[in-house]
MARVO-7523 format. One line per field, with one value per residue (C-alpha): residue number from 1; residue in one letter; y, z, x. Coordinates in nm, 4 decimals. Each point is the difference from the previous one (the first is absolute). Layout:
N
i: NUM:...
aa: A:...
yy: Y:...
zz: Z:...
xx: X:...
END
This chain:
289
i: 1:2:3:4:5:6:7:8:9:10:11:12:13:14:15:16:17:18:19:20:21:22:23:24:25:26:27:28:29:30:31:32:33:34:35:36:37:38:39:40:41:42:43:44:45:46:47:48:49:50:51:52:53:54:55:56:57:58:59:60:61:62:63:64:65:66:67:68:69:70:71:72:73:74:75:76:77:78:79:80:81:82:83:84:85:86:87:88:89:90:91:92:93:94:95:96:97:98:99:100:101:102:103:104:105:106:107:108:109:110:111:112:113:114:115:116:117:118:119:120:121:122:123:124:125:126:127:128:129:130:131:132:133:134:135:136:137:138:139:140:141:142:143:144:145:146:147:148:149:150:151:152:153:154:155:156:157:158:159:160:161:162:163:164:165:166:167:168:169:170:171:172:173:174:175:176:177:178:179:180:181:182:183:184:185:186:187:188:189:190:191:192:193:194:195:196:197:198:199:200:201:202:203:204:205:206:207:208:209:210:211:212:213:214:215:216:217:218:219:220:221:222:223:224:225:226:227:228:229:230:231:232:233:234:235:236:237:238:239:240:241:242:243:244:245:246:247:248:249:250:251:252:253:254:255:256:257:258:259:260:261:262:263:264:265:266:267:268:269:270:271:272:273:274:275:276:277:278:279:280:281:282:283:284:285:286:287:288:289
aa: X:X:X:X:X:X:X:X:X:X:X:X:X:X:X:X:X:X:X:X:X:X:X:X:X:X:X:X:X:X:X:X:X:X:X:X:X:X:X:X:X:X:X:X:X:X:X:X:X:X:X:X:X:X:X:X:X:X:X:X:X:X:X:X:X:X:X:X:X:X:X:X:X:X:X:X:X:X:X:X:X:X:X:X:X:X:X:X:X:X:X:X:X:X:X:X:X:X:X:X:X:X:X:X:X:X:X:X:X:X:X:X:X:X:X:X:X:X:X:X:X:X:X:X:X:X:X:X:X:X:X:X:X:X:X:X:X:X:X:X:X:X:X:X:X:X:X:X:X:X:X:X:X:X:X:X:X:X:X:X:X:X:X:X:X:X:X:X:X:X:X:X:X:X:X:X:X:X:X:X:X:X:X:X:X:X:X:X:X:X:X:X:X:X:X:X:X:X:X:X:X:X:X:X:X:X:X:X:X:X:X:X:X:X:X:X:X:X:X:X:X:X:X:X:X:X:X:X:X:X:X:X:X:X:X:X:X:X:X:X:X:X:X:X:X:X:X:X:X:X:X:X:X:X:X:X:X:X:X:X:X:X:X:X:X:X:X:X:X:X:X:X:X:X:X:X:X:X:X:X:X:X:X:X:X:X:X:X:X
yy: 0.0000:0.3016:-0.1288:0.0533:0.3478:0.1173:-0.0696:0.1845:0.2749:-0.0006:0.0168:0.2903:0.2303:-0.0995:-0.0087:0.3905:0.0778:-0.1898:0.1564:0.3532:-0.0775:-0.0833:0.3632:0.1678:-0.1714:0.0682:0.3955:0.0182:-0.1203:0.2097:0.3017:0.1361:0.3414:0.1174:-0.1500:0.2112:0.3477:-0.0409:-0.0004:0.2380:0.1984:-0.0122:0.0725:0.3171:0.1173:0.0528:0.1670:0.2568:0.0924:0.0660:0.1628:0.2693:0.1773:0.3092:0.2037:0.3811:0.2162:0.3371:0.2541:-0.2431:-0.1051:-0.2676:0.0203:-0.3338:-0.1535:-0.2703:-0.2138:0.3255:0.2184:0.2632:-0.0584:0.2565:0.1806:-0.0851:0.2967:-0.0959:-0.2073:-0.3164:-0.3732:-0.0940:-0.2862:-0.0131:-0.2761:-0.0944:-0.1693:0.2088:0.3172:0.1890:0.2358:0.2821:0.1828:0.3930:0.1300:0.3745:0.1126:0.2929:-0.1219:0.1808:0.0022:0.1526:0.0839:-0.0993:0.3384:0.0888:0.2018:0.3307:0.3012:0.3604:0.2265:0.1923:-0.3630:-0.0746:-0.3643:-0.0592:-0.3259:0.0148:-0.2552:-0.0135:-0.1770:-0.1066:-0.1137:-0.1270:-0.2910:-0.0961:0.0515:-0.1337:-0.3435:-0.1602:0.2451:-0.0995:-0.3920:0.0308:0.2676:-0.0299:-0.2550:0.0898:0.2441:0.1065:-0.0008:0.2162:0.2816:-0.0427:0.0637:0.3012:0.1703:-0.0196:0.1435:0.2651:0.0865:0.0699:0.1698:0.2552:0.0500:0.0989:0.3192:0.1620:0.1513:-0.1219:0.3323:0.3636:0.2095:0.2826:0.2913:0.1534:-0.3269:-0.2029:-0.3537:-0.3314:-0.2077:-0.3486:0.1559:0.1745:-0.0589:-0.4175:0.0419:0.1378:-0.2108:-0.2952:0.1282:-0.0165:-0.3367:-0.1670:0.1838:-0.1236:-0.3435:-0.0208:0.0626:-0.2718:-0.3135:0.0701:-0.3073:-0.2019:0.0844:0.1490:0.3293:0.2015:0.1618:0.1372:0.0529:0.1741:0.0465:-0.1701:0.0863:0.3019:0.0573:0.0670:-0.2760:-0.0901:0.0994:0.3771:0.0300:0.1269:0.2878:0.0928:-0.0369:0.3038:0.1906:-0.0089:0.0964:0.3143:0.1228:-0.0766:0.2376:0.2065:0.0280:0.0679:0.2766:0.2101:-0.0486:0.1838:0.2642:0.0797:0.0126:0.2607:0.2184:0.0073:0.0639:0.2212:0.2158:-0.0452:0.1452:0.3187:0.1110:-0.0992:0.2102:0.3400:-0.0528:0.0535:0.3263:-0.1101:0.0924:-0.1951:0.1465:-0.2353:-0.1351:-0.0361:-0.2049:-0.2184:-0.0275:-0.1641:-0.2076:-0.1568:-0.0739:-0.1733:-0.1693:-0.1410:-0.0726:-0.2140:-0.1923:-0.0955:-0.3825:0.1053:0.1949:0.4091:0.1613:0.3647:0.2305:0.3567:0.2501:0.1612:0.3604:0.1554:0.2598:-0.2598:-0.1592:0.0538:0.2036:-0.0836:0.1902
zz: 0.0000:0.0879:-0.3097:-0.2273:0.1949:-0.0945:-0.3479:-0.0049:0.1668:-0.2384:-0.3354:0.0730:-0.0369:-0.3879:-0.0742:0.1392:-0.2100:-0.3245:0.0554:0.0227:-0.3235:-0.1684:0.0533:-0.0478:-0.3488:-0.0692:0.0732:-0.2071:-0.3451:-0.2562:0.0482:-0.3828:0.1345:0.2152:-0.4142:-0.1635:0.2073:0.0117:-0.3592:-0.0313:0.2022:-0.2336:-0.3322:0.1473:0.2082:-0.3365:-0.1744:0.2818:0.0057:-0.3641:0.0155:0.2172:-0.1917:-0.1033:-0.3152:0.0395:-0.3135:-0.0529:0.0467:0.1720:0.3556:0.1976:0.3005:0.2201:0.2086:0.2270:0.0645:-0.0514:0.2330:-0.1501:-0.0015:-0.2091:-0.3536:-0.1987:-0.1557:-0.2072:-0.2813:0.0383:0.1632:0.3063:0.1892:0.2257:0.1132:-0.2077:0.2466:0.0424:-0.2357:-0.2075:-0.2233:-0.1502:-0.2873:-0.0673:-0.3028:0.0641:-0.3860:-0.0952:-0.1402:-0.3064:-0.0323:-0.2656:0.1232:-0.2460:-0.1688:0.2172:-0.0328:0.2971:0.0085:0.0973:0.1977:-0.2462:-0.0554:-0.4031:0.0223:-0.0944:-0.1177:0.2094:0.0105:0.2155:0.0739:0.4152:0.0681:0.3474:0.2134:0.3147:0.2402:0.3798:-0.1145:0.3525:-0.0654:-0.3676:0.0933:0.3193:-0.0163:-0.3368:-0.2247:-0.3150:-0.0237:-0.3707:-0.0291:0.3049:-0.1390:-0.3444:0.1640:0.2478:-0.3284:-0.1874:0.2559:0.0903:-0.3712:-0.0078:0.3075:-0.0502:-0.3702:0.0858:0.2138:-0.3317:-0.2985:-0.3594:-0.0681:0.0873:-0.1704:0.2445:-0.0823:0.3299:0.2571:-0.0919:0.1694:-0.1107:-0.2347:-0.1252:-0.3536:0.1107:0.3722:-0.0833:0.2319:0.2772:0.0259:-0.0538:0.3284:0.1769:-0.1660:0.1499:0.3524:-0.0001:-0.1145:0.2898:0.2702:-0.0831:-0.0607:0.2659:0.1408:-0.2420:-0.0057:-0.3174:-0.0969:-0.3453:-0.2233:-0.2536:-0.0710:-0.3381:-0.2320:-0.3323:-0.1912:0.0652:-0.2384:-0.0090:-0.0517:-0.3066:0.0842:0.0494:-0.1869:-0.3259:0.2171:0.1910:-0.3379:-0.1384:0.3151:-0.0008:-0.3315:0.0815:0.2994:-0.2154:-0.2526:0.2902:0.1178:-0.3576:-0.0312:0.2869:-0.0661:-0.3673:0.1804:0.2309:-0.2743:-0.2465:0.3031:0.1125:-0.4274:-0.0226:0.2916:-0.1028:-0.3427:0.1194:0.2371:-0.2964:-0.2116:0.2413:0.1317:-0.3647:-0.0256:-0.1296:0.1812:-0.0259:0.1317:0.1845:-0.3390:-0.1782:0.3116:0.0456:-0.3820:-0.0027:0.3280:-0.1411:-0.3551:0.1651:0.2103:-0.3014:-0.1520:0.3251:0.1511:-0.3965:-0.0745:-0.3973:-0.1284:0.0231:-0.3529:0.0135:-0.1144:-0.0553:0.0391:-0.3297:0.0417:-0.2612:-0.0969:-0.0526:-0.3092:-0.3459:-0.2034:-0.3351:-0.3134
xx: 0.0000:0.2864:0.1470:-0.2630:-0.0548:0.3240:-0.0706:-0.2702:0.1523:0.3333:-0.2587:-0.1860:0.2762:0.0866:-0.3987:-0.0242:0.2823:-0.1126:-0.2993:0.1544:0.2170:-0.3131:-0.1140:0.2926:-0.0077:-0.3621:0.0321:0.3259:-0.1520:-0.0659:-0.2721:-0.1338:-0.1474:0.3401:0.1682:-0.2052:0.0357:0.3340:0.0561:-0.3129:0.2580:0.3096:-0.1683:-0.1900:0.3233:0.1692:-0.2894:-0.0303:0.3795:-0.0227:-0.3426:0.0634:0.2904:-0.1761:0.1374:-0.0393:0.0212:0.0708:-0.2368:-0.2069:-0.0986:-0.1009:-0.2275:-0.0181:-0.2658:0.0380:-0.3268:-0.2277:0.2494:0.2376:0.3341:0.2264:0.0321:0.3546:0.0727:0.3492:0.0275:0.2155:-0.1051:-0.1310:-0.0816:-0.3098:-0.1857:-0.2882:-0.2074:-0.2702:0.1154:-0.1839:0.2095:-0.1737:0.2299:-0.1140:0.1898:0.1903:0.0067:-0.2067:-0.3031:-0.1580:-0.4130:-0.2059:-0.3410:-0.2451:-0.2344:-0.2425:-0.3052:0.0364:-0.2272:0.2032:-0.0607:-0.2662:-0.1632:0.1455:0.0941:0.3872:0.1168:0.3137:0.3431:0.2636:0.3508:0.0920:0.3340:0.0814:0.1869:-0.0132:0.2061:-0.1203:-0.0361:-0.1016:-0.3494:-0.0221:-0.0045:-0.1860:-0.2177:-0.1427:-0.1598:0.0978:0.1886:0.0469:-0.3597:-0.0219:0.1612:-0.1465:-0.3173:0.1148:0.1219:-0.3189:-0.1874:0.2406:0.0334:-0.3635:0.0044:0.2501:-0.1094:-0.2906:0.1175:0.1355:-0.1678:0.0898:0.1414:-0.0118:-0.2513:0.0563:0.2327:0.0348:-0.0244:0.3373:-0.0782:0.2045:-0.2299:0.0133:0.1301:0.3008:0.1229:0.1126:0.2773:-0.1743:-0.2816:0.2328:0.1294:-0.3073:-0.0653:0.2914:-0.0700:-0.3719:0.0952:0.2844:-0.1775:-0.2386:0.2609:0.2157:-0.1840:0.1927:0.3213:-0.0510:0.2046:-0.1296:0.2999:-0.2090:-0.3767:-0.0664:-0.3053:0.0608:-0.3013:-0.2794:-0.2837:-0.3834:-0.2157:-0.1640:-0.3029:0.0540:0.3387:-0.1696:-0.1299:0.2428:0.2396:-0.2395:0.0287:0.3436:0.0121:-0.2275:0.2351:0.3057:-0.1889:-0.0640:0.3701:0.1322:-0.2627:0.0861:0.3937:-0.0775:-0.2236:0.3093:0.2259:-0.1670:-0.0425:0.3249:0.0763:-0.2181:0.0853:0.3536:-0.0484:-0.1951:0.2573:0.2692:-0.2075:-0.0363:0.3664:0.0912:-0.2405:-0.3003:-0.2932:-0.3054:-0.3191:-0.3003:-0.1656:0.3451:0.1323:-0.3026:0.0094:0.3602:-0.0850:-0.2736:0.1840:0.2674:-0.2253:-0.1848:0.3178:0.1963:-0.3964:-0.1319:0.0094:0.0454:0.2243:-0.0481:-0.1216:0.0695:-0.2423:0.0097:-0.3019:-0.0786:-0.1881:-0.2211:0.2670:0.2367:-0.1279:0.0975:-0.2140:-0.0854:0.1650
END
């Protein structure tokens, strides 16, 4: 009986350790999942090293967001490495940009619609506001320049029929309300970083509706102008040629003056040319033999 104890004893040491071994062996063989993230792992590894070199080019910046949060703006053109897990990289172009507005219909400041053009150039130069702040925005300052164009148009007259009032007018004064184009415009895409270098009306005229009228009316005060430039001209002649005359010791009395005033007159305002005549009295004429 002990000796059959003692076997019993001296065997259940080796079973607990076969038993262990059996384990040890079971938890050691191969696991597919912890396979296939680890060489998930070394393919992507080598993807994202070579994915987040960024390539800056001139004139052009980069602003960078990290999952939704912003991180910088690179400003200088060369290559950079930033992770790309979780970056978004927004690129906003520097160059001056050149837009033609398309015609437009506007009505002045005496109500005559003007079929009116113009030419924007601008870039922008806060580029954290032009990627964050704004949706689009190219098309944002397309649209701020249509409606400023019609805006400060409409403050002006087409031109200045007034003598006496001098007043810039759409006609004339390009440059200066070209200035106050670029000033209005300005102040309303500061909100995008944007900065305007020039803001000039390409094309001005009346619309086709009332151009055939206001073609004649122009015509009339063109008429008009011509006119009164003739008017001042023979008087300043004709004055001129009467003190000539009594400087040299003719004397003229009141009929005789108005007489030679009114010739030249004739002569300097006619649209034909001047046929003289000469008054023939009764005395005058040849009598018959």
């Amino acid at each position: 009986m002990d000796s059959n104890n003692n076997k019993t004893l001296v065997s259940q040491p080796y079973t607990n350790l076969a038993i262990q071994h059996d384990q040890q062996s079971d938890t050691s063989q191969w696991n597919p999942i912890t396979s296939f993230l680890g060489l998930f792992c070394c393919c992507l590894w080598p993807l994202t090293v070579i994915s987040s070199f960024v390539i800056l080019n001139p004139q052009e910046e980069a602003v960078v967001l990290y999952w939704g949060k912003y991180s910088e703006t690179i400003r200088e053109p060369g290559l950079y490495w930033r992770n790309s897990l979780g970056r978004i990289t927004k690129r906003i172009s520097t160059k001056k940009i050149c837009h033609e507005l398309p015609r437009t219909t506007v009505l002045e400041r005496n109500g005559n619609p003007l079929i009116v053009s113009a030419v924007v150039v601008y870039s922008f130069v806060e580029t954290k506001k032009t990627a964050l702040d704004i949706e689009d925005p190219n098309r944002f300052v397309e649209n701020q320049a249509e409606a400023i164009l019609k805006q400060v148009v409409s403050r002006f007259p087409y031109e200045n029929n007034s003598r006496d009032i001098e007043e810039p007018c759409l006609k004339t004064e390009a440059d200066q309300i070209g200035d106050q184009l670029c000033q209005a415009l300005q102040f309303k895409i500061e909100v995008a970083g944007a900065q305007i270098h020039s803001f000039q009306l390409k094309e001005i005229s009346y619309s086709p509706e009332i151009s055939s009228a206001m073609l004649r009316r122009q015509q009339a005060q063109a008429i008009i102008d011509a006119r009164q430039t003739i008017i001042q001209g023979a008087c300043s002649i004709a004055l001129e040629a009467i003190q000539n005359l009594e400087q040299s010791g003719i004397k003229f009395d009141r009929e005789e003056r108005t007489g030679l005033v009114t010739n030249i007159l004739t002569v300097m305002c006619s649209d034909r040319e001047a046929q003289p005549t000469l008054p023939l009295s009764a005395g005058s004429c040849a009598r018959p033999l």
